[in-house]
Backbone as XML, in Angstrom:
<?xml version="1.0"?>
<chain id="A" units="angstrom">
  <residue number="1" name="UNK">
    <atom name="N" x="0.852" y="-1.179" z="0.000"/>
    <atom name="CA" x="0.000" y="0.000" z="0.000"/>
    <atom name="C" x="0.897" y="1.241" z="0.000"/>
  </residue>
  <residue number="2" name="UNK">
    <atom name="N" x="0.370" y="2.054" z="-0.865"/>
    <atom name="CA" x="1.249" y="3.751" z="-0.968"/>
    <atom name="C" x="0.733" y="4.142" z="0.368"/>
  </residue>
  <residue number="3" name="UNK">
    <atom name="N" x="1.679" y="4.956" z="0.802"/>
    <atom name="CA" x="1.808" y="6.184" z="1.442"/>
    <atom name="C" x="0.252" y="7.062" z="1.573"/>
  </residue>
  <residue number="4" name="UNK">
    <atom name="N" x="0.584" y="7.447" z="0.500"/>
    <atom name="CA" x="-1.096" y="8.309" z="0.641"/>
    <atom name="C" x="-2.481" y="7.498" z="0.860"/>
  </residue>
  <residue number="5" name="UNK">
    <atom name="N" x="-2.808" y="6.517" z="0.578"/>
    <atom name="CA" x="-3.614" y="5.116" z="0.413"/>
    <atom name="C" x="-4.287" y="4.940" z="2.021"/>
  </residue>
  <residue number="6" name="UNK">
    <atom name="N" x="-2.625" y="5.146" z="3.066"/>
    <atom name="CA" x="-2.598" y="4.711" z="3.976"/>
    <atom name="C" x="-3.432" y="5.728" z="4.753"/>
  </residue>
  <residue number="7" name="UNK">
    <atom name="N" x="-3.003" y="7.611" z="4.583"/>
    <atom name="CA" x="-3.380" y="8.382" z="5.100"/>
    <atom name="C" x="-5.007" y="8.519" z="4.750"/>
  </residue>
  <residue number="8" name="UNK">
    <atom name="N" x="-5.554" y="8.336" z="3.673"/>
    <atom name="CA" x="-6.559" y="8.239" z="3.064"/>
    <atom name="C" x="-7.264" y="7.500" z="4.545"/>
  </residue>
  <residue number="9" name="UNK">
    <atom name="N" x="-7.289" y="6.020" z="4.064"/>
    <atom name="CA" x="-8.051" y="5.131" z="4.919"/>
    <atom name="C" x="-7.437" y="5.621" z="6.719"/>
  </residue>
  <residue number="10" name="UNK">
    <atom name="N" x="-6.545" y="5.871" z="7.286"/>
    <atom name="CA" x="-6.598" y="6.645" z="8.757"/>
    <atom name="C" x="-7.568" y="7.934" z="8.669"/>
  </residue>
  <residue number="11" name="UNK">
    <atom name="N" x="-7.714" y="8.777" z="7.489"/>
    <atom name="CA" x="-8.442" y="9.852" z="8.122"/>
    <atom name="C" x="-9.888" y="9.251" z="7.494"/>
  </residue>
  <residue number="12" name="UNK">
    <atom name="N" x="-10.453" y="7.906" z="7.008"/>
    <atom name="CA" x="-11.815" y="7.912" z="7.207"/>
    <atom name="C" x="-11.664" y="7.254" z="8.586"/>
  </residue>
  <residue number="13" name="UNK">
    <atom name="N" x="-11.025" y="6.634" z="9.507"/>
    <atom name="CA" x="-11.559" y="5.694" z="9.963"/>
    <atom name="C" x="-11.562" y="6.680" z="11.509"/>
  </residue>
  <residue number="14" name="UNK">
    <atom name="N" x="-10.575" y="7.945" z="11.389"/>
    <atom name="CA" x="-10.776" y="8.746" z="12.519"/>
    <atom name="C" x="-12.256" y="9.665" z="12.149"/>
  </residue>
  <residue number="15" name="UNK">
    <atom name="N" x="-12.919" y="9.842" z="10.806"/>
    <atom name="CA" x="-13.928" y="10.551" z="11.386"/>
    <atom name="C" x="-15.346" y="9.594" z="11.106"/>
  </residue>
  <residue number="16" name="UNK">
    <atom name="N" x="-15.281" y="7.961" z="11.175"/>
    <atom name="CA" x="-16.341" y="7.552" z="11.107"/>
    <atom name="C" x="-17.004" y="7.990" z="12.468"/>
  </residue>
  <residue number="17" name="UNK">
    <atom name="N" x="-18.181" y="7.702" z="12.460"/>
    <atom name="CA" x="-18.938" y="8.260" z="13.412"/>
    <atom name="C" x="-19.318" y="9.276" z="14.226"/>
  </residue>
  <residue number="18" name="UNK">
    <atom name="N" x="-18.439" y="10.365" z="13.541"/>
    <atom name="CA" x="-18.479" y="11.647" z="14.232"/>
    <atom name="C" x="-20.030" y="12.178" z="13.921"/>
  </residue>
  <residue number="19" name="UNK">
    <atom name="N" x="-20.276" y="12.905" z="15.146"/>
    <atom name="CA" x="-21.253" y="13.821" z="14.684"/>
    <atom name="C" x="-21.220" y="15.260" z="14.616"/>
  </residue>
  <residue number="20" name="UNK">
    <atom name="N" x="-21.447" y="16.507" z="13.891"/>
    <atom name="CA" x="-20.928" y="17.676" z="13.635"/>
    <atom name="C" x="-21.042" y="18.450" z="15.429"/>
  </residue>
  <residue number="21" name="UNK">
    <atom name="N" x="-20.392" y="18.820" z="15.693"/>
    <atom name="CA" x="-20.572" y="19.801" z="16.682"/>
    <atom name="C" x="-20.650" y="21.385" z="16.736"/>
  </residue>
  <residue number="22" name="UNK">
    <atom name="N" x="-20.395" y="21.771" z="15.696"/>
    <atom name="CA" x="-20.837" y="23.080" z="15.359"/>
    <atom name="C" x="-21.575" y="23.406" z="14.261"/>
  </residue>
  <residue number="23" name="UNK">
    <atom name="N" x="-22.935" y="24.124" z="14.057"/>
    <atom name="CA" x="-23.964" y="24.271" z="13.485"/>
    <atom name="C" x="-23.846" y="25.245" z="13.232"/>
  </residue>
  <residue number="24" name="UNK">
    <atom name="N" x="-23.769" y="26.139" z="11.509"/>
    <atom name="CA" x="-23.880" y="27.357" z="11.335"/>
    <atom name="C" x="-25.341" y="26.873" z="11.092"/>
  </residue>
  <residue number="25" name="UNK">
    <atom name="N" x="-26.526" y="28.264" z="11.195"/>
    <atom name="CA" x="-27.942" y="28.264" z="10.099"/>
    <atom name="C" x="-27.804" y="29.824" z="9.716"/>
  </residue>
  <residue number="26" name="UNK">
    <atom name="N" x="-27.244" y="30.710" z="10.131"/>
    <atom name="CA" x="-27.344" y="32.231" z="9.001"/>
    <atom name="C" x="-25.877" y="32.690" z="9.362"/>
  </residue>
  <residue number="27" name="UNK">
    <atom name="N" x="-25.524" y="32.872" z="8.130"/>
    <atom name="CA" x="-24.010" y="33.310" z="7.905"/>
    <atom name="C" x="-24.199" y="34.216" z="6.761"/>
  </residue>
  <residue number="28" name="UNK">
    <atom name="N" x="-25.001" y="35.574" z="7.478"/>
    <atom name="CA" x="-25.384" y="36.814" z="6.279"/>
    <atom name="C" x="-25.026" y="38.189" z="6.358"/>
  </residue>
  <residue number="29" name="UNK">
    <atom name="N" x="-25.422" y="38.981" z="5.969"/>
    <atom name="CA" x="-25.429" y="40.721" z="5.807"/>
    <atom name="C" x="-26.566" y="41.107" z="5.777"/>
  </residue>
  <residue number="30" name="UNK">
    <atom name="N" x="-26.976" y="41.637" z="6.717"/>
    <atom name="CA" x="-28.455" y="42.608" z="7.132"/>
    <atom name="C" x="-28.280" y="44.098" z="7.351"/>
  </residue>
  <residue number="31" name="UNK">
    <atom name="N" x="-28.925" y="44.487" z="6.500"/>
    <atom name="CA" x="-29.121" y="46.326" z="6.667"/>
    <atom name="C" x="-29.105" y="46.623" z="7.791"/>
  </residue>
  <residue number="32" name="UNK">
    <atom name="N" x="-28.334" y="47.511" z="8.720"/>
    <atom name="CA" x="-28.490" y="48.738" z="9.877"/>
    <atom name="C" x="-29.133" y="50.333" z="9.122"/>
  </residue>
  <residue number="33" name="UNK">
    <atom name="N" x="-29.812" y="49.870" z="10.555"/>
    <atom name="CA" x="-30.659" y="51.179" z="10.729"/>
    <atom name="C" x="-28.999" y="52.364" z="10.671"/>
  </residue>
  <residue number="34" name="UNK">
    <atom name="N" x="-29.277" y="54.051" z="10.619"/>
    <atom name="CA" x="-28.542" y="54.861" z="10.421"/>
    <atom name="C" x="-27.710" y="55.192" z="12.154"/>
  </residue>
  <residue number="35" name="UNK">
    <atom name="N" x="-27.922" y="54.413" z="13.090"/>
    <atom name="CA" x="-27.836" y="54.517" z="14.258"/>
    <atom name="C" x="-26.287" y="53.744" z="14.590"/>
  </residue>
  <residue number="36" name="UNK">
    <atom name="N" x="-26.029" y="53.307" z="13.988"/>
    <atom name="CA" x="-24.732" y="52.510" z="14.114"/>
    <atom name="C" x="-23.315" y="53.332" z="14.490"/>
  </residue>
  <residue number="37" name="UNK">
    <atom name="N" x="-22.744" y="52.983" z="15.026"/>
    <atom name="CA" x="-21.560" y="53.975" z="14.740"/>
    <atom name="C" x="-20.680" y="53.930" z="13.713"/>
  </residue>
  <residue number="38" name="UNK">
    <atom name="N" x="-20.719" y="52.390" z="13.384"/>
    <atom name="CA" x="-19.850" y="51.521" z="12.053"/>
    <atom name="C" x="-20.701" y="50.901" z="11.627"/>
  </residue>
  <residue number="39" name="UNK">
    <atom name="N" x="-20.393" y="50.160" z="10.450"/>
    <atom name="CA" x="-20.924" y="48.849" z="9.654"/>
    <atom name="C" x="-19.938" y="48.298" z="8.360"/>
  </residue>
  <residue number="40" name="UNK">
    <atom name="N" x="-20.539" y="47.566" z="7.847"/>
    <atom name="CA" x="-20.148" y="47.262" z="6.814"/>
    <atom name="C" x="-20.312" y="47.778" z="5.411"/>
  </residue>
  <residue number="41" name="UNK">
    <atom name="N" x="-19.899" y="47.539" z="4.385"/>
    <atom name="CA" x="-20.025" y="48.252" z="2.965"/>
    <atom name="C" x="-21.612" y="48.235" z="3.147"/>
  </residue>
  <residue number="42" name="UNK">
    <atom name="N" x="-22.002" y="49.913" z="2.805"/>
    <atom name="CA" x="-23.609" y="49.769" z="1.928"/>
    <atom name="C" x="-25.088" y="49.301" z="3.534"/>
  </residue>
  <residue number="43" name="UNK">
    <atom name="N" x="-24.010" y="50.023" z="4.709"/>
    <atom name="CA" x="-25.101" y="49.841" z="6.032"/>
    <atom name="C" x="-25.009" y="48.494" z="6.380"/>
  </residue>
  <residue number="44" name="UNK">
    <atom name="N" x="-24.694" y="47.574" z="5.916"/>
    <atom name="CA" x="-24.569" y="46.280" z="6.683"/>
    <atom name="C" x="-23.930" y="45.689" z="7.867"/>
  </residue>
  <residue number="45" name="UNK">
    <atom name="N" x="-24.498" y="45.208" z="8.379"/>
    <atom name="CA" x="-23.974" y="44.066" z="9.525"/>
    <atom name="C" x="-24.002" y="42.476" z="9.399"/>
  </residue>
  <residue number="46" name="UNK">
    <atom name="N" x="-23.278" y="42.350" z="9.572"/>
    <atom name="CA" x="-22.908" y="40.658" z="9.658"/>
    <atom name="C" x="-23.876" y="39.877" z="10.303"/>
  </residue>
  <residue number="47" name="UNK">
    <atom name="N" x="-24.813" y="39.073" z="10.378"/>
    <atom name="CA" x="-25.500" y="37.922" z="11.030"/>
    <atom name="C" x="-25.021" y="36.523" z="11.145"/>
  </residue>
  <residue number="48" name="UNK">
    <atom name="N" x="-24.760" y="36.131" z="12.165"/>
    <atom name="CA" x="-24.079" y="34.941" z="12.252"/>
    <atom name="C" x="-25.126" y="34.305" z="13.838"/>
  </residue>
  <residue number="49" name="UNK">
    <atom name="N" x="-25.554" y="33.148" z="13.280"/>
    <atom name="CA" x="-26.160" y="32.191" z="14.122"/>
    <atom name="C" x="-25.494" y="30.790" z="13.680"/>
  </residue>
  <residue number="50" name="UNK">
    <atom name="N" x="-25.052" y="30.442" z="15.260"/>
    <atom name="CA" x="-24.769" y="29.187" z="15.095"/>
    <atom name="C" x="-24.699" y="28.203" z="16.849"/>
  </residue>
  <residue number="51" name="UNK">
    <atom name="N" x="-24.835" y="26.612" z="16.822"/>
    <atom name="CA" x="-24.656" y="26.271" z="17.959"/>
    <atom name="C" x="-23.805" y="25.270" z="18.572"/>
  </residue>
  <residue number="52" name="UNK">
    <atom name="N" x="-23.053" y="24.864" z="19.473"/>
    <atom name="CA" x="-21.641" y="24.159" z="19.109"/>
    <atom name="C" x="-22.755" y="22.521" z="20.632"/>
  </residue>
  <residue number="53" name="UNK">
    <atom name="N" x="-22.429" y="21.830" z="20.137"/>
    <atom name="CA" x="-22.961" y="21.200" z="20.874"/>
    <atom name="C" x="-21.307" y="20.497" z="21.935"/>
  </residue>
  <residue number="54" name="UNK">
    <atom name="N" x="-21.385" y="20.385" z="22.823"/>
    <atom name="CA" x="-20.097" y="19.910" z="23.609"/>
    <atom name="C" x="-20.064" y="18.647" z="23.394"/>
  </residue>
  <residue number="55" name="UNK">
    <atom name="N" x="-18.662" y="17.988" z="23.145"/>
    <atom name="CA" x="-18.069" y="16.882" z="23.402"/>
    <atom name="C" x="-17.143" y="16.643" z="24.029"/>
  </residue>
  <residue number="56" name="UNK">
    <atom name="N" x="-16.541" y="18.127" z="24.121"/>
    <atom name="CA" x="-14.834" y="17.864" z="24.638"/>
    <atom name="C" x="-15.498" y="18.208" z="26.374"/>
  </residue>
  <residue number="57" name="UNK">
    <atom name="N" x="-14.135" y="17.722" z="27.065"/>
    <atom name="CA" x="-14.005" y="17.827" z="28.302"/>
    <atom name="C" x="-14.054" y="19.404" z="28.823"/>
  </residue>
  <residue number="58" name="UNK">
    <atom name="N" x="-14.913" y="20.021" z="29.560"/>
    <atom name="CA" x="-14.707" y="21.467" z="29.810"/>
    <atom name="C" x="-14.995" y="22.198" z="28.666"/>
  </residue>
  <residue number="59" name="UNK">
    <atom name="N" x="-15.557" y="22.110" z="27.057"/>
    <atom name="CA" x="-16.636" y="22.746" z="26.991"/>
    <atom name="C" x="-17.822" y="22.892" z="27.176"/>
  </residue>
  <residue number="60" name="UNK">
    <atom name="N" x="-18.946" y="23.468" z="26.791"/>
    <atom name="CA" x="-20.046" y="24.227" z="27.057"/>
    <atom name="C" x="-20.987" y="24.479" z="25.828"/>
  </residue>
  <residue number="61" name="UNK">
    <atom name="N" x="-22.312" y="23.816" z="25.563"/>
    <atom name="CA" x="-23.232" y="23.669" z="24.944"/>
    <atom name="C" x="-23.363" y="24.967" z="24.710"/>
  </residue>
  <residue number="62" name="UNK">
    <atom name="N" x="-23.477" y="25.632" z="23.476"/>
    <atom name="CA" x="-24.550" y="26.895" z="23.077"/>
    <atom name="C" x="-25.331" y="26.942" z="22.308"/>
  </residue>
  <residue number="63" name="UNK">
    <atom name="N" x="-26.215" y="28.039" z="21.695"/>
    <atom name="CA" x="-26.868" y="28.772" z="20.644"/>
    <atom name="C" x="-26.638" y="30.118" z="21.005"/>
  </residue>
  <residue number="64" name="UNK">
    <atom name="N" x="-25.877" y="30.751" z="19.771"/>
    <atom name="CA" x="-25.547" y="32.318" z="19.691"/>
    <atom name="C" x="-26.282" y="32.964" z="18.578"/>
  </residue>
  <residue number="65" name="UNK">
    <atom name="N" x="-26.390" y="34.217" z="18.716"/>
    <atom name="CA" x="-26.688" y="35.090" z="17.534"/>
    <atom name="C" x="-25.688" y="36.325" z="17.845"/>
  </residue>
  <residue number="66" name="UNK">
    <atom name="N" x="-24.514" y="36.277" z="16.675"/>
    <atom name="CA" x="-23.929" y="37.376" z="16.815"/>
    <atom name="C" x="-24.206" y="38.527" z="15.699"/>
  </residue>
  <residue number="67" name="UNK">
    <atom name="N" x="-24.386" y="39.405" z="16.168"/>
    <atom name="CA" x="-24.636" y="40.715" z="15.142"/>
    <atom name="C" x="-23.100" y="41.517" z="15.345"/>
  </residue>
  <residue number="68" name="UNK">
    <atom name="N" x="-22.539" y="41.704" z="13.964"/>
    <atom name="CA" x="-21.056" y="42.184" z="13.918"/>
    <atom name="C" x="-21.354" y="43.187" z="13.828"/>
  </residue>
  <residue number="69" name="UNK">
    <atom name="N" x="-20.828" y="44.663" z="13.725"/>
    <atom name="CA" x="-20.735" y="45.927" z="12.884"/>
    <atom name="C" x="-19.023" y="45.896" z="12.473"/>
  </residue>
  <residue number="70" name="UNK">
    <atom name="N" x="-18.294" y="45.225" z="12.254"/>
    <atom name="CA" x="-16.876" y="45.245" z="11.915"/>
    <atom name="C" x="-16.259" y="46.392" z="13.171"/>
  </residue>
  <residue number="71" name="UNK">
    <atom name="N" x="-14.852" y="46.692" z="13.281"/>
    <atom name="CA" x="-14.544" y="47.118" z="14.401"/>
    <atom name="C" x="-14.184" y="46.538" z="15.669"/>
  </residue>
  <residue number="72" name="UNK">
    <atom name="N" x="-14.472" y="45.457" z="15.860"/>
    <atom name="CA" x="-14.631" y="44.686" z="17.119"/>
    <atom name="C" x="-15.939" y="45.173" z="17.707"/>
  </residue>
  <residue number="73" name="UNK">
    <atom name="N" x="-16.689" y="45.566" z="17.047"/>
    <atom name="CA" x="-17.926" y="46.314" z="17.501"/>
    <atom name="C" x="-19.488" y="45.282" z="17.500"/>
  </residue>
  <residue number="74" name="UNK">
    <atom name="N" x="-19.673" y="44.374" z="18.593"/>
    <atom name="CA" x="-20.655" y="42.853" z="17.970"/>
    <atom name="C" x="-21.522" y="42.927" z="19.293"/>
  </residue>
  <residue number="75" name="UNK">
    <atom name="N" x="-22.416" y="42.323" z="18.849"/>
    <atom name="CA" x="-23.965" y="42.434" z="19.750"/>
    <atom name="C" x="-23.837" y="41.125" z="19.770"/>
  </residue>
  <residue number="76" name="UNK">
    <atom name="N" x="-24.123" y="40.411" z="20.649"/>
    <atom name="CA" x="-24.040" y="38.710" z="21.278"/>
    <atom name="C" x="-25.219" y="38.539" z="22.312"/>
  </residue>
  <residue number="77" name="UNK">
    <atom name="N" x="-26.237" y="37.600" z="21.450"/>
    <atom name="CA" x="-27.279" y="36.495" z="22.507"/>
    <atom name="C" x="-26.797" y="35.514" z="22.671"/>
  </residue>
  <residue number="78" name="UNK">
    <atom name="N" x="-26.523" y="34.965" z="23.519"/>
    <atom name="CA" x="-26.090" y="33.472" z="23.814"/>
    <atom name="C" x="-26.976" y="32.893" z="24.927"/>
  </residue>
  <residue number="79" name="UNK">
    <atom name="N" x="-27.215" y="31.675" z="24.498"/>
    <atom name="CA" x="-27.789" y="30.341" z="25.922"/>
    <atom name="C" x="-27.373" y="29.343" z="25.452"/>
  </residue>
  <residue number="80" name="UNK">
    <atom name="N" x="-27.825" y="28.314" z="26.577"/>
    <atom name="CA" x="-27.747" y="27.085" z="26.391"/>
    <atom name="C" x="-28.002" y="26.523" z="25.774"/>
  </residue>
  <residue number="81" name="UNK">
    <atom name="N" x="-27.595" y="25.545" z="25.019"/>
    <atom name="CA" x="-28.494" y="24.706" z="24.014"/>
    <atom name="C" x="-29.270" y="23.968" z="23.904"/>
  </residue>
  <residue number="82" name="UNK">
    <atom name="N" x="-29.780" y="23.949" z="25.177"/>
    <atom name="CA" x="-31.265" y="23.210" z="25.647"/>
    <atom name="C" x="-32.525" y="24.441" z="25.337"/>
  </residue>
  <residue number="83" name="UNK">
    <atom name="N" x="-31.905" y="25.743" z="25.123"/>
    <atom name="CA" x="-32.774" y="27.135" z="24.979"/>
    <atom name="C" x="-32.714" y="27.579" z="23.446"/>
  </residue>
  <residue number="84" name="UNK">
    <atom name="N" x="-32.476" y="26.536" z="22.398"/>
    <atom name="CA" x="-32.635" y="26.736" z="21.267"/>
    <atom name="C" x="-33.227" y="27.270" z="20.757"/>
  </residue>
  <residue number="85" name="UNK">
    <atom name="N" x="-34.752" y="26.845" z="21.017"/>
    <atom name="CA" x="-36.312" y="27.346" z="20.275"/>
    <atom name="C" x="-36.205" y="28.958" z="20.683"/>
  </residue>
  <residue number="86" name="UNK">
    <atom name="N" x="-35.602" y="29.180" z="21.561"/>
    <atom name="CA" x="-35.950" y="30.777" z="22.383"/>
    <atom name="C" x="-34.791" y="31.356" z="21.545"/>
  </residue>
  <residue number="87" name="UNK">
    <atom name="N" x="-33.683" y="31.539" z="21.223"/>
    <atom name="CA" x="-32.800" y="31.990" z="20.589"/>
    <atom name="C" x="-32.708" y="32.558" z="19.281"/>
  </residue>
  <residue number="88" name="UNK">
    <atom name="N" x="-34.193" y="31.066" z="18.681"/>
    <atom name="CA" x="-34.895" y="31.832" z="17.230"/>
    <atom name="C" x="-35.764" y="32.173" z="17.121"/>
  </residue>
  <residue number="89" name="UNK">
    <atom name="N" x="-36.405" y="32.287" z="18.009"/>
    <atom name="CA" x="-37.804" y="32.922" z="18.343"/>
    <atom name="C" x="-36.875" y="34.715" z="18.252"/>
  </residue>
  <residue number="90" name="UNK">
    <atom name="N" x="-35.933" y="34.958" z="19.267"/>
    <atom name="CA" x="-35.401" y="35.746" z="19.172"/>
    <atom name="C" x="-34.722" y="36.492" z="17.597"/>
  </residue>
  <residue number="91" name="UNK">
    <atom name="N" x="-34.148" y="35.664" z="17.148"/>
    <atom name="CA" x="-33.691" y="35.773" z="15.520"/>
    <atom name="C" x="-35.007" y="36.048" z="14.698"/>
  </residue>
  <residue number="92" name="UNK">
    <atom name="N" x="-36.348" y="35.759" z="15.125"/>
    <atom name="CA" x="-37.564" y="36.329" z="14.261"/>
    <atom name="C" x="-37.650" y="37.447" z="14.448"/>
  </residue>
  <residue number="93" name="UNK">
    <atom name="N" x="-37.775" y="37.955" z="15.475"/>
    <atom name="CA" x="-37.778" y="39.146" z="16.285"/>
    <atom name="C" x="-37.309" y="40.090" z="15.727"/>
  </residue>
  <residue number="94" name="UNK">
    <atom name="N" x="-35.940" y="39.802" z="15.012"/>
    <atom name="CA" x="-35.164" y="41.169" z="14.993"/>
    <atom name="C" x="-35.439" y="42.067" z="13.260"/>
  </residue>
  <residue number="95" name="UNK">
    <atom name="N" x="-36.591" y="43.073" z="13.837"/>
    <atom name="CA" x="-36.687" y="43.739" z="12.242"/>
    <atom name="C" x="-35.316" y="44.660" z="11.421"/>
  </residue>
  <residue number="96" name="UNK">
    <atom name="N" x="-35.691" y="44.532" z="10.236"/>
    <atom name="CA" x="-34.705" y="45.182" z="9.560"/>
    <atom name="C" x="-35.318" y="46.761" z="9.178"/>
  </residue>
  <residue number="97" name="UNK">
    <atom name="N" x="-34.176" y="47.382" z="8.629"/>
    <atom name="CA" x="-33.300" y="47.456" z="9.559"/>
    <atom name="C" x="-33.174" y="47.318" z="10.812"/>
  </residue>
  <residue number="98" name="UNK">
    <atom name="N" x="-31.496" y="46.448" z="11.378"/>
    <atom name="CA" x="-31.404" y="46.525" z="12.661"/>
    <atom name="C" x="-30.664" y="47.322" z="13.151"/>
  </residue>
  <residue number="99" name="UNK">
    <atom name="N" x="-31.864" y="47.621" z="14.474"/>
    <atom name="CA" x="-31.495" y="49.009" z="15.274"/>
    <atom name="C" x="-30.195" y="48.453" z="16.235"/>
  </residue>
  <residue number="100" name="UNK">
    <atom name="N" x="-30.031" y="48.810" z="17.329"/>
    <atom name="CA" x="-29.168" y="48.956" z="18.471"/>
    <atom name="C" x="-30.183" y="49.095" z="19.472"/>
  </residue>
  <residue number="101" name="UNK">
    <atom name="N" x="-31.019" y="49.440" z="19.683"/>
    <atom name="CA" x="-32.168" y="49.721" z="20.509"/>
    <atom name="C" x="-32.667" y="48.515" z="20.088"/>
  </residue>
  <residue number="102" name="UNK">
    <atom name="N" x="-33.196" y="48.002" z="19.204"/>
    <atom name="CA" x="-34.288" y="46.925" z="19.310"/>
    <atom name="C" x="-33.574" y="45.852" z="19.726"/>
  </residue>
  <residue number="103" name="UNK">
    <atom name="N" x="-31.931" y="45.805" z="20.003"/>
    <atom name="CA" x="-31.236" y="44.351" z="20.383"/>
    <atom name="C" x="-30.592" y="44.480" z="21.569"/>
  </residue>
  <residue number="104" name="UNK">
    <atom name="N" x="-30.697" y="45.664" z="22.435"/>
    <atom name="CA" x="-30.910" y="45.573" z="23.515"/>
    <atom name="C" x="-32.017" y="45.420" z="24.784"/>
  </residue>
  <residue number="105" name="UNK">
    <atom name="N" x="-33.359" y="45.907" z="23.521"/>
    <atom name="CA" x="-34.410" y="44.864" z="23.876"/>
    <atom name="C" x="-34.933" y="44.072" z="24.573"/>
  </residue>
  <residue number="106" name="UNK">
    <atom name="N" x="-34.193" y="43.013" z="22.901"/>
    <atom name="CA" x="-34.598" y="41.334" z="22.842"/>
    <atom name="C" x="-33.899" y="40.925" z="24.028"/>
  </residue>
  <residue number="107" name="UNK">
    <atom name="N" x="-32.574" y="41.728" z="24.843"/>
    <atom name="CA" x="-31.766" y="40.808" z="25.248"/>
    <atom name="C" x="-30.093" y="40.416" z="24.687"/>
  </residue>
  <residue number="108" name="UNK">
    <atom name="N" x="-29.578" y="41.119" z="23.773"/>
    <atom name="CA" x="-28.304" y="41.103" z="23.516"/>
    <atom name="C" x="-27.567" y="41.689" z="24.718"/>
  </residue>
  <residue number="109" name="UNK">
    <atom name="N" x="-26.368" y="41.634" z="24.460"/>
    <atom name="CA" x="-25.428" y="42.629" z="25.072"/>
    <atom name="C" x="-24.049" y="42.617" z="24.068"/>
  </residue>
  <residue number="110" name="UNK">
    <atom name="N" x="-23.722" y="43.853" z="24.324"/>
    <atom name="CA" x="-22.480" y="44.503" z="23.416"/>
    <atom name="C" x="-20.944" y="43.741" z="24.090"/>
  </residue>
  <residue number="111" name="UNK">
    <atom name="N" x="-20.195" y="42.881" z="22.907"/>
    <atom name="CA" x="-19.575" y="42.348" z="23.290"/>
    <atom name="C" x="-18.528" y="42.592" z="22.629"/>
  </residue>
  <residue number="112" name="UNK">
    <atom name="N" x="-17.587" y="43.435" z="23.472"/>
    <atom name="CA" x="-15.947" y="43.946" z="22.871"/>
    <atom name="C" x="-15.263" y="42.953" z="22.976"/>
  </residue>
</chain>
């Protein structure tokens, strides 16, 4: 058996049975309201929802919704991942344009 043949069949047999532990579902650009201090090209902000389920030793189950404005400038909901349904219930919630006011709200907080 070649060399590569070998590496081939080790890296199926390390990820049979895995199951994914991190879940993107919106990895987008949503209009800001004129209230922003920054954004992205053309009023945008970044939308990013996703939830990492734990396997390793000493991590920690989530569901996040981060709203970026570039800058280091990001609005963060986070819970548990037993609080899923509530997280997108929250993600319905948020009209466009998004304000800064309406996501302190729902429940964000500004996370430098």
């Amino acid at each position: 058996m070649h060399e590569q043949d070998g590496l081939k069949a080790a890296s199926k047999i390390r990820g049979a049975g895995k199951r994914p532990r991190d879940f993107v579902y919106v990895d987008e650009f949503w209009r800001a309201d004129e209230s922003w201090p920054h954004y992205f090209f053309d009023n945008q902000l970044w939308v990013y929802v996703d939830t990492y389920n734990a396997e390793l030793v000493g991590d920690e189950d989530y569901c996040r919704i981060i709203i970026d404005a570039g800058e280091n400038y990001r609005w963060l909901y986070q819970r548990d991942l037993q609080e899923r349904e509530q997280v997108f219930e929250v993600l319905q919630n948020i009209a466009r344009p998004v304000s800064e006011n309406q996501l302190k709200n729902l429940g964000f907080t500004l996370d430098r």
